[in-house]
C-alpha positions as CSV (number, residue, x, y, z in Angstrom):
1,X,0.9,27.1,251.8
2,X,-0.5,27.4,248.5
3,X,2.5,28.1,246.2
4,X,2.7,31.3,244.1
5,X,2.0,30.2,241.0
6,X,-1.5,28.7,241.9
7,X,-2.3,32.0,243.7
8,X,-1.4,33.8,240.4
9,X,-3.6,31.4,238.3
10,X,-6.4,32.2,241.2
11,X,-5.9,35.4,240.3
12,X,-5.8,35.2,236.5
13,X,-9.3,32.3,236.9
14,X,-11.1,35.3,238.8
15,X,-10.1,38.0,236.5
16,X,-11.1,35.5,233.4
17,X,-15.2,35.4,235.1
18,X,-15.1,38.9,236.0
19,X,-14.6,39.2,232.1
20,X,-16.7,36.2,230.9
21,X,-19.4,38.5,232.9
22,X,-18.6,41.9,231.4
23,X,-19.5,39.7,228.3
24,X,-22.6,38.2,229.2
25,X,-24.2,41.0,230.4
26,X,-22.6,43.9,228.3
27,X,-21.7,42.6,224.8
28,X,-23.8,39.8,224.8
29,X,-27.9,41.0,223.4
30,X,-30.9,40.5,225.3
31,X,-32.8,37.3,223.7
32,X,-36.0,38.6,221.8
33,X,-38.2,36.4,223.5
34,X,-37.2,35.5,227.0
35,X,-35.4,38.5,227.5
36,X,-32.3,38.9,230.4
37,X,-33.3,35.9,232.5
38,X,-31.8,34.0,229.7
39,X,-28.4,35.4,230.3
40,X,-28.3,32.5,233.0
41,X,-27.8,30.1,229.7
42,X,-24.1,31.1,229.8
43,X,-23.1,29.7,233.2
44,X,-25.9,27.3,233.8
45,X,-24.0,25.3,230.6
46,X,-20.9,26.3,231.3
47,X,-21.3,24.5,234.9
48,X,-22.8,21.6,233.0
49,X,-19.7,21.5,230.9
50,X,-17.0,22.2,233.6
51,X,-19.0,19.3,235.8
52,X,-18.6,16.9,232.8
53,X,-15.0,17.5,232.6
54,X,-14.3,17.2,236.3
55,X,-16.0,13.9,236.3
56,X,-13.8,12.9,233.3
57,X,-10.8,12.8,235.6
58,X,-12.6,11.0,237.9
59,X,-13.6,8.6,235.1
60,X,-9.3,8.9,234.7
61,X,-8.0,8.6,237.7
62,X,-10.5,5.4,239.1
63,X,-9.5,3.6,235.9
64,X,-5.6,4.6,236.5
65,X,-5.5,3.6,240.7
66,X,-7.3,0.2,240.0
67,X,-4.5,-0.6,237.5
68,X,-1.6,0.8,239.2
69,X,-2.9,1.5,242.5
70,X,-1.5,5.2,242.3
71,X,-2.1,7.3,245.1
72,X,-1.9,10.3,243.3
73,X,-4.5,9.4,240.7
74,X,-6.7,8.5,243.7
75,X,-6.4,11.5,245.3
76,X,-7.1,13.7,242.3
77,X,-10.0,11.9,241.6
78,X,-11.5,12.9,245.0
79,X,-10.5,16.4,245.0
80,X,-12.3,16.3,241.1
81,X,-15.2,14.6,242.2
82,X,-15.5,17.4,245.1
83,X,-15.4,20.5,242.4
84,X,-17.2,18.3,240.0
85,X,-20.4,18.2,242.4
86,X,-20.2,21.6,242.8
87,X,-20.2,22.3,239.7
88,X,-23.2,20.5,239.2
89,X,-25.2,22.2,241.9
90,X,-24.5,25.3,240.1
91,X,-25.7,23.9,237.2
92,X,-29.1,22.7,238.5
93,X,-29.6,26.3,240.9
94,X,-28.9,28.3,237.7
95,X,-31.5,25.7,235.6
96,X,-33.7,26.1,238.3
97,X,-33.8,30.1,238.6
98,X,-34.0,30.3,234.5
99,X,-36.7,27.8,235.2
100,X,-39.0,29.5,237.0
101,X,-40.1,32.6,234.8
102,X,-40.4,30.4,231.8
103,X,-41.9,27.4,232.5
104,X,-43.8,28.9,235.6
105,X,-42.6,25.9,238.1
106,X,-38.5,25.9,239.4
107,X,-38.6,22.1,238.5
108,X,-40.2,19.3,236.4
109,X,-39.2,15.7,235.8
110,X,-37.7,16.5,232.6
111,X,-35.6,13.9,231.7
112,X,-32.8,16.4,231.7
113,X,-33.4,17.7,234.9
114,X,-34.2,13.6,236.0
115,X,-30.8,13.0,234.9
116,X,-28.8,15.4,236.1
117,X,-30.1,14.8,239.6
118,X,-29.2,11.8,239.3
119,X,-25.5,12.5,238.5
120,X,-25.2,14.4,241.5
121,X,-27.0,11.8,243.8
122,X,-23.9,9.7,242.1
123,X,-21.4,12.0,242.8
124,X,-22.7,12.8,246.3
125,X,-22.3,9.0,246.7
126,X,-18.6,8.5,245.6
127,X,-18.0,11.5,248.6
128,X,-19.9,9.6,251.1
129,X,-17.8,6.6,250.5
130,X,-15.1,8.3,250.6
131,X,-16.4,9.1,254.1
132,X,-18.0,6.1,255.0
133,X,-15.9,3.2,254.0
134,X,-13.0,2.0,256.3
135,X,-10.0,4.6,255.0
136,X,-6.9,3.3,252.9
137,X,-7.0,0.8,249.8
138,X,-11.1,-0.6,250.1
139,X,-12.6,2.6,250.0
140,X,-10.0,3.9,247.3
141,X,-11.1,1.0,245.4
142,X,-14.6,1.4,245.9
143,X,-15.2,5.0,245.0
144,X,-13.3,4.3,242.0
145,X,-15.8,1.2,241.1
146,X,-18.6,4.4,241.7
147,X,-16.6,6.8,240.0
148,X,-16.5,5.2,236.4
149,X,-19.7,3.5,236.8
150,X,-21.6,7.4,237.9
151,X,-20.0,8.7,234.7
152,X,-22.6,6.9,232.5
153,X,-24.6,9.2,233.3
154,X,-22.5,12.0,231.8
155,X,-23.5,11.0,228.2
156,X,-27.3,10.3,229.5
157,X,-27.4,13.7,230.4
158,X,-25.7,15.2,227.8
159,X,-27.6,13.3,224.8
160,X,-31.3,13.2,227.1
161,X,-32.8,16.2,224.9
162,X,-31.7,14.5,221.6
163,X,-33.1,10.9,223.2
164,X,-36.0,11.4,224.4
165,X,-39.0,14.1,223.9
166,X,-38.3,16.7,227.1
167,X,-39.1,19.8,228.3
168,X,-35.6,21.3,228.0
169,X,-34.4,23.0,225.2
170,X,-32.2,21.0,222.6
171,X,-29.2,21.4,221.1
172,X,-28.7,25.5,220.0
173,X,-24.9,25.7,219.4
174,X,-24.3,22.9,217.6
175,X,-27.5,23.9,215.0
176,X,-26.2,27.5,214.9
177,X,-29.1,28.9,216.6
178,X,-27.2,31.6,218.3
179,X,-26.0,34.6,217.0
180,X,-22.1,35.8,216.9
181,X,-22.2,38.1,219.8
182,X,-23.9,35.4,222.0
183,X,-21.8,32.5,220.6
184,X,-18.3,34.4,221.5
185,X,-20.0,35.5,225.1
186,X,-21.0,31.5,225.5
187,X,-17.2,30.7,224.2
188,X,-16.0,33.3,226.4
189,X,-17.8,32.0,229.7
190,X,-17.2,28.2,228.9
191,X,-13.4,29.4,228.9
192,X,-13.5,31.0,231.8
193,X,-15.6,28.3,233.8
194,X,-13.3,25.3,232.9
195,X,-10.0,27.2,233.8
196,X,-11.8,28.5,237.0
197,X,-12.7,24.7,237.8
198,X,-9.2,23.8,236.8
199,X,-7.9,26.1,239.8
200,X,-10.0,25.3,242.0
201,X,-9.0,21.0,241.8
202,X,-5.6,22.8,241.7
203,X,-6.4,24.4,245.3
204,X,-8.3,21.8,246.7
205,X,-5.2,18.8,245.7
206,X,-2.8,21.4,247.5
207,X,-5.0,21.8,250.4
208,X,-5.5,17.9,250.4
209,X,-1.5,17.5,250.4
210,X,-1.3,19.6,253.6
211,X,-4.2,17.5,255.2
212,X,-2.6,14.6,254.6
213,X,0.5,16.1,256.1
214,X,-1.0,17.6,259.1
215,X,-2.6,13.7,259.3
216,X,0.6,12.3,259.6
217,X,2.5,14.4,262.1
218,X,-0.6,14.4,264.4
219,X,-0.2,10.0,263.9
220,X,3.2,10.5,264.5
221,X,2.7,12.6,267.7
222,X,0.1,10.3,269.1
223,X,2.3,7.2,269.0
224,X,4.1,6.3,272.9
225,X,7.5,7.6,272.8
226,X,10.6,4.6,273.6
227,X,11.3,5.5,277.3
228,X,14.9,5.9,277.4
229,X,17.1,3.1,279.9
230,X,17.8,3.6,283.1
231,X,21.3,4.5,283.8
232,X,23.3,1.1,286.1
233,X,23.6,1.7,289.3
């Protein structure tokens, strides 16, 4: 069962986006020239953030299990890598729906968007190892080869407007381009998206730890039982 504590932090990551919302779409202004549809802004970089971060302890814990071979480290790193793509789907949904009204097509091969895809084609991968590879030390080895090799792609990603000519909208926060209101709604919702992420590879280790467990009790109940001697004659 998932202990107390993690159901109160649930509870506390839920409450933290039902208020990153109220901010958003409340306190936050309408933008002069795109109007509401660029309230997506707030979660589609939040995601892109909270992805980044989740694949930072995937970066962490490949680098730690091919040094120590911990188990622990390994199985963080999956359940990260899990969250992590998910986090990057909502990333590229929300990019695509904000998208659509301004630059008239859902998707271009921007070399932000380019990117991006790729990082969760990489991500995707290190999961299908995971799945595909004979279980036990290779395929913990190999996703971890995949997992801090993929995260090259995290500064790609995160530096591709600055880079290269795109599409995609640079840098606003770091050049100051948003106003207070929106900066402490942006603040607000980046908060509230990395806790929320930080639950959820909470959850998902916990849930992992009782697969594992139910793993070994059904191995232990499959294996032929000693068949007890005979009593002499």
């Amino acid at each position: 069962m998932i202990s107390s504590r993690l159901q109160a932090a649930a509870v506390l990551a839920t409450l933290g986006m039902l208020a990153a919302g109220a901010l958003v779409f409340v306190y936050a202004p309408q933008d002069a020239l795109q109007g509401d549809v660029q309230r997506i802004f707030y979660l589609h970089v939040a995601a892109a953030i909270a992805a980044y971060g989740a694949f930072a302890v995937v970066l962490a814990g490949g680098v730690l299990y091919l040094w120590r071979e911990n188990l622990v480290a390994d199985r963080v790193a999956r359940v990260a890598a899990e969250i992590g793509l998910l986090m990057t789907t909502v990333c590229l949904v929300m990019g695509m729906l904000w998208a659509k009204p301004i630059w008239g097509a859902f998707w271009t091969w921007d070399a932000r968007l380019t990117s991006t895809l790729v990082l969760w084609m990489i991500y995707a991968g290190y999961l299908l190892v995971r799945r595909v590879a004979p279980p036990g030390r290779q395929a913990a080895r190999l996703a971890a080869v995949v997992g801090i090799v993929g995260f090259v792609d995290v500064p790609i990603v995160h530096f591709s407007v600055s880079w290269w000519r795109t599409q995609h909208p640079g840098p606003i926060v770091e050049t100051n381009a948003l106003p207070p209101e929106m900066l402490y709604a942006f603040g607000a919702t980046v908060a509230a998206v990395l806790f929320f992420t930080a639950v959820l590879v909470a959850v998902r280790y916990q849930l992992e730890l009782l697969l594992e467990a139910a793993e070994t009790l059904r191995a232990d109940a499959a294996e032929p039982q000693p068949q007890p001697a005979l009593a002499a004659r």
